[in-house]
N, C-alpha and C positions, 0 to 999 in steps of 0.2 A: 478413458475407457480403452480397455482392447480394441484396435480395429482390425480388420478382416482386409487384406490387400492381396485376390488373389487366392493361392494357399498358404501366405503368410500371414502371422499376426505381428503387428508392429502398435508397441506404447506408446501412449499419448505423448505428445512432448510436453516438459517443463523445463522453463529456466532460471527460475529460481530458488528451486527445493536441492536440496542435497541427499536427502531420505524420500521414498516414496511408500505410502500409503501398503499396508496388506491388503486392506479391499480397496485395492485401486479403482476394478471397473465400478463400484461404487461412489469413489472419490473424483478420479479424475478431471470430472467435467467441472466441477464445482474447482477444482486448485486451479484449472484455466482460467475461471472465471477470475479468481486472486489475481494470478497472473495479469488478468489485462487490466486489472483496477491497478496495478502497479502502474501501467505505461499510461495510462488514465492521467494519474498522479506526477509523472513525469511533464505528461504535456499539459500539466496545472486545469485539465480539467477538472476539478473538485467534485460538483454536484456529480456528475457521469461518473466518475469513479466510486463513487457512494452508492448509487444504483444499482450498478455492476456488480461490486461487494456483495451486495444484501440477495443479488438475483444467484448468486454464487452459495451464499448460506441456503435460501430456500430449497437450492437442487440437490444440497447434501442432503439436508433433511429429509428432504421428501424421498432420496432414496435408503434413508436409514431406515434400520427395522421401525419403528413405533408404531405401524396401522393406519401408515397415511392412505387418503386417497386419492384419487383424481384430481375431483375437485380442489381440495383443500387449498388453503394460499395460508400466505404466514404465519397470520397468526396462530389458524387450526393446528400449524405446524408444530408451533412452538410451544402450543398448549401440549400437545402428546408429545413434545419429548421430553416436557419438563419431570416424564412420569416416571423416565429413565435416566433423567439429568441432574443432581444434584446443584450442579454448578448454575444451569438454566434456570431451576426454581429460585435462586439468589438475585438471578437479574430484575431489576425494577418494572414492575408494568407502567410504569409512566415512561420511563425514559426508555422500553421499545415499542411503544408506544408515538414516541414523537420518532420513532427511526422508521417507522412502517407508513407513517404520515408524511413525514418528508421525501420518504426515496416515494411514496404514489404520486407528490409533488410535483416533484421532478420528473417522475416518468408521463406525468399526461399534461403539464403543463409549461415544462422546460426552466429553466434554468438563465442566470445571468454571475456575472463577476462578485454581487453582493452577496449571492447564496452561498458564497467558499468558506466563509468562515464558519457558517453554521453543516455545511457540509463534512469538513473538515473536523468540528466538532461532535461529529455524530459518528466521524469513522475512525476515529481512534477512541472515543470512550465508549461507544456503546456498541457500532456493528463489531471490531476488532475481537474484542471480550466476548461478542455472542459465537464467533466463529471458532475462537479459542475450545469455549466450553462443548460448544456440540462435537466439533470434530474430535478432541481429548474423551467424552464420557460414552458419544456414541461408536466411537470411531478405533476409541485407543489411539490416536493418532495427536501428538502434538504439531500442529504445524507450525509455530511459532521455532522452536525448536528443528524442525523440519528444514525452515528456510535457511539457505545459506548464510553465512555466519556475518554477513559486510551488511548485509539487508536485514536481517535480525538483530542488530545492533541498531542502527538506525531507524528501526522503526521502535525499538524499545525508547530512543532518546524522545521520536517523535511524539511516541503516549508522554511520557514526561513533561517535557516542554508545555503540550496544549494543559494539560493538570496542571501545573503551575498557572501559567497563564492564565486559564480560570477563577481558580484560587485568589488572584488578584485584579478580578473582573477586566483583564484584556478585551478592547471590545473585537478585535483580528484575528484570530489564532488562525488563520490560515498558513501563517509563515512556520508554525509549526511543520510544515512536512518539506521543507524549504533542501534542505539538507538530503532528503531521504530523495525525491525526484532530482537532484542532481546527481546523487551514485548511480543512479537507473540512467540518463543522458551520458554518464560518461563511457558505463559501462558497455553501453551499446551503441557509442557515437559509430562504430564499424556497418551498424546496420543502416546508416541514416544517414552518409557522410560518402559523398563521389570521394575516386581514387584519387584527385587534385588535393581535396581537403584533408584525407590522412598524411600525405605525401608532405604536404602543409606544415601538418603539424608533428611530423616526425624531423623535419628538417628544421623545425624550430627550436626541436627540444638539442637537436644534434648542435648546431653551430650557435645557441644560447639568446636566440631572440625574444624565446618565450621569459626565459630569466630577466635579460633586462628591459622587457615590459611590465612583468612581474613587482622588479626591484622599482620601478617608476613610478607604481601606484602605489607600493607600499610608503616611498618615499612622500608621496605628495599627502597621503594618509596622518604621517607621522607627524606631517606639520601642523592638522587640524588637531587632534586627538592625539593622546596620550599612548605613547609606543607599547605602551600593555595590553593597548585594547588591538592591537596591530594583530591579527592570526593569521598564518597561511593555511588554506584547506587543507585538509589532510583527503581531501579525494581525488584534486587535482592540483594542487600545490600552489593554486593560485589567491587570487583573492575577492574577487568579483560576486561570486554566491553569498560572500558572508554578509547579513544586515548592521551594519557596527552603530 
């Protein structure tokens, strides 16, 4: 939203969009809300990030044209936009269904370690695709497209991944976003990391300590498993995030 500082107006911040919204003051609370389900996602909160999500689609809605009211909660929501939604009327009423059931769940009953996979499965097949549609039909606005291009790719792999893995009754798909929450820690290790610890790890990268720790594990790796299966990250060049 626009905010009022004063007699100045100063935009919302985002830090993961590269495009912003035309009806921003419309949009912006809700892409916050994106926002923090990313750092959610980072700090492997799963079910919380799910919630968050969902509490971030309902604030669009409700501030889209469709005839919302007051009262209304999600579902009323999603019934009037489907009036204007092509894409909404496609979505399954069973499966937002179990997405409005599980984030009430979570929200008044809390959450534990086991709930991340079905968390997890709920926010890449089902909240993702609802936020897609609304914001694109109500909105004109793609936010997938929107987000910046390192985060947009990752999170396309993440939908992937958990699909698959379904596919072949994985009973986990948590590790599905495994990749995408370590782009978000690396990217912003500066916001979360004393001056000792960058200084740390720029002096590692300079005089090669990180390399031959690096080379140490990949080495010790090689000897279990097959050098093929051997990858360095491509977000941090290491190896440690990868589940081989």
């Amino acid at each position: 939203m626009i905010r009022s500082s004063g007699d100045q107006e100063e935009q919302g911040t985002l830090h993961f969009f590269r495009r912003r919204p035309a009806h921003e003051s419309a949009l912006i609370s809700s892409l916050q809300s994106i926002e923090t389900t990313f750092f959610l996602i980072a700090l492997r909160r799963h079910p919380h990030a799910l919630t968050t999500l969902v509490s971030g689609i309902e604030s669009g809605l409700q501030a889209a044209d469709i005839g919302s009211k007051k009262g209304d909660n999600l579902q009323d929501l999603i019934q009037k936009a489907r009036v204007r939604s092509p894409r909404l009327r496609q979505l399954s009423d069973i499966e937002l269904d179990q997405l409005r059931l599980a984030r009430n769940r979570f929200t008044h009953r809390g959450f534990s370690p086991k709930d991340d996979s079905e968390a997890v499965g709920l926010l890449l097949q089902i909240a993702v695709p609802l936020a897609d549609a609304a914001y694109s039909d109500l909105y004109d606005f793609d936010f997938r497209q929107a987000l910046l291009e390192e985060y947009m790719q990752l999170l396309d792999v993440a939908v992937s991944v958990c699909t698959r893995a379904r596919s072949v009754n994985v009973s986990d798909v948590s590790y599905s976003l495994n990749a995408f929450g370590h782009l978000i820690r690396w990217k912003f290790q500066e916001n979360f990391s004393a001056g000792w610890q960058l200084k740390a790890l720029n002096d590692a990268d300079e005089f090669g300590a990180r390399y031959d720790h690096v080379a140490k594990e990949i080495g010790e790796l090689e000897r279990l498993v097959s050098a093929a299966c051997v990858l360095d990250c491509p977000i941090c060049d290491g190896i440690k995030e990868w589940r081989l």
